[in-house]
C-alpha positions in Angstrom: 89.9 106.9 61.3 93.1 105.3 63.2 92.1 102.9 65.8 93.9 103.8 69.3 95.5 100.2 70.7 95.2 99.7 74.3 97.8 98.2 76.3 97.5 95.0 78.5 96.5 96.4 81.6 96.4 94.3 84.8 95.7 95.1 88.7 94.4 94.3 91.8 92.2 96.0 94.3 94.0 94.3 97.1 97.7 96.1 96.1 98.6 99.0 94.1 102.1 97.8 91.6 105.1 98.0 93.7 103.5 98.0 97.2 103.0 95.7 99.5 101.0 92.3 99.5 98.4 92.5 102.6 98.9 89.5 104.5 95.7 88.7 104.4 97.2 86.6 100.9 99.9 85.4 102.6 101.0 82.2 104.9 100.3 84.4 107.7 96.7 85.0 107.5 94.1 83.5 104.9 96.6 82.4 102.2 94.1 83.3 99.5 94.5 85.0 96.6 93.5 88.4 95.7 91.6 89.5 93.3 92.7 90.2 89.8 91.8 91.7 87.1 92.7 92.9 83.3 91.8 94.9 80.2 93.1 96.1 76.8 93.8 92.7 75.5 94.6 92.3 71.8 91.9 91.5 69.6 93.1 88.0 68.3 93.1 86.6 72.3 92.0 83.4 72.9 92.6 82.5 76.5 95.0 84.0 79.5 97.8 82.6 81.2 99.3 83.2 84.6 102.3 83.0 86.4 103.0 83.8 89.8 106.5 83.7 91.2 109.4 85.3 93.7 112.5 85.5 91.7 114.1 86.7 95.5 113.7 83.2 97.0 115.4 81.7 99.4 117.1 85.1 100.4 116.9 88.4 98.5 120.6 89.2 99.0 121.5 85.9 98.0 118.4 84.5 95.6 119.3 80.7 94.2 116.2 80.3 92.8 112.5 81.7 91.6 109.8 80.3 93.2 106.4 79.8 91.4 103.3 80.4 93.8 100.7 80.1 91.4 100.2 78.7 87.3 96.9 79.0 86.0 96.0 78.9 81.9 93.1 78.4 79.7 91.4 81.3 81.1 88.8 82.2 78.7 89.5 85.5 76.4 86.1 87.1 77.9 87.2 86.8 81.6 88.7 90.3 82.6 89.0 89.2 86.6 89.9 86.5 88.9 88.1 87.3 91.9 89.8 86.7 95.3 90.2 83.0 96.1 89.3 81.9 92.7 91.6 79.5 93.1 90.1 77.8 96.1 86.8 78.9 95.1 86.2 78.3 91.9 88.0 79.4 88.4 86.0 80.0 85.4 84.7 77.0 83.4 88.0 75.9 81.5 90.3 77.1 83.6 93.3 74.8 84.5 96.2 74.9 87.1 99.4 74.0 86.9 101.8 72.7 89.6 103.2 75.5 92.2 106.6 74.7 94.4 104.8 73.1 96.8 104.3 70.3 94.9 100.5 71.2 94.5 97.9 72.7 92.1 96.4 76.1 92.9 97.7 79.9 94.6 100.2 79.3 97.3 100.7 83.3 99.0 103.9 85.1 99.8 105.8 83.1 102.3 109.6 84.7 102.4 111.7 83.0 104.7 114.0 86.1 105.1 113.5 89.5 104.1 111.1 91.1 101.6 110.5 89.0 98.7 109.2 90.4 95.6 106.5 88.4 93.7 105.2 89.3 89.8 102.0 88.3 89.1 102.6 87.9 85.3 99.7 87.9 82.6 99.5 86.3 78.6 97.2 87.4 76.3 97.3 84.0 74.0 96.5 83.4 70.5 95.3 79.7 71.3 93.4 77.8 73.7 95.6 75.3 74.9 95.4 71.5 75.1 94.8 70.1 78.5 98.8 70.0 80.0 97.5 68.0 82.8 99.2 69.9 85.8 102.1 71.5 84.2 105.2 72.6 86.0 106.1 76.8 85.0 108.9 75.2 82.4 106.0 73.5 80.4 103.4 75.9 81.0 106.0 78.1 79.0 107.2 76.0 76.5 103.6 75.4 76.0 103.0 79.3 75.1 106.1 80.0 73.1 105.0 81.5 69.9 101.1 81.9 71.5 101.8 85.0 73.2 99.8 88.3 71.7 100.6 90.3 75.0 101.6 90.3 78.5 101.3 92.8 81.5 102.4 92.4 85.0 101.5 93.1 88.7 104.4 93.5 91.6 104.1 92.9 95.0 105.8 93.1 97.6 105.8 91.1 101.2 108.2 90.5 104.8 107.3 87.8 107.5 105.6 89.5 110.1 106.3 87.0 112.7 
């Protein structure tokens, strides 16, 4: 009997892939973030990392730089969702956060200065638990996973100032 293998899959209830962000996960309104969630991990996963970032920043017809909005890793291999404002509220026991843009641990929404940013909410299925990174920038939350990574999916959004 040949064993069917699932893909990563990941989503959110809050935005289908390639639409837009609502702002109530933005700067603009609650700045929280919304709820995530994943199956079809391989087998051998031991914990999840995440990366959320806007490659378009400052300016989508001129980007200089990708902005990280959120770095979260050690999330156990039996967690399949992040509800909305985990980050604020509560991540599962493990859990740890790495250092956003701002300087600060935890989600920082969509915040575009000009134009509509896109932002990829990017998910690794790991082959480790990782050692306690203390609050790592994105650079060594990667360099930490190189060679770890059994899978990875990823959500798009999309977002524009309203004001």
């Amino acid at each position: 009997m040949e064993e069917l293998l699932m893909a990563l899959v990941f989503s959110s209830p809050a935005f289908a892939n390639g639409s837009e962000i609502p702002p109530h996960y933005t700067c603009e309104a609650g700045d929280i973030s919304p709820e995530l969630r994943w199956e079809g991990e391989p087998p051998a996963t031991k914990s999840f990392g995440l990366i959320v970032d806007d490659p378009d920043a400052p300016d989508p017809q001129a980007p200089k730089m990708t902005w990280v909005h959120w770095l979260a890793y050690d999330i156990p291999a039996d967690v399949h969702r992040l509800p909305e404002d985990a980050s604020k509220r509560g991540l599962p026991p493990g859990t740890k956060q790495g250092l956003n843009d701002w300087k600060r641990t935890g989600y920082g929404g969509p915040c575009p200065p000009i134009g509509t940013h896109r932002y990829f909410f990017k998910l690794y299925a790991l082959d480790t638990v990782l050692p306690d990174l203390g609050s790592p920038t994105k650079a060594q939350l990667l360099s930490a996973m190189k060679g770890h990574v059994l899978g990875e999916a990823q959500l798009i959004g999309t977002y524009k100032k309203r004001g």
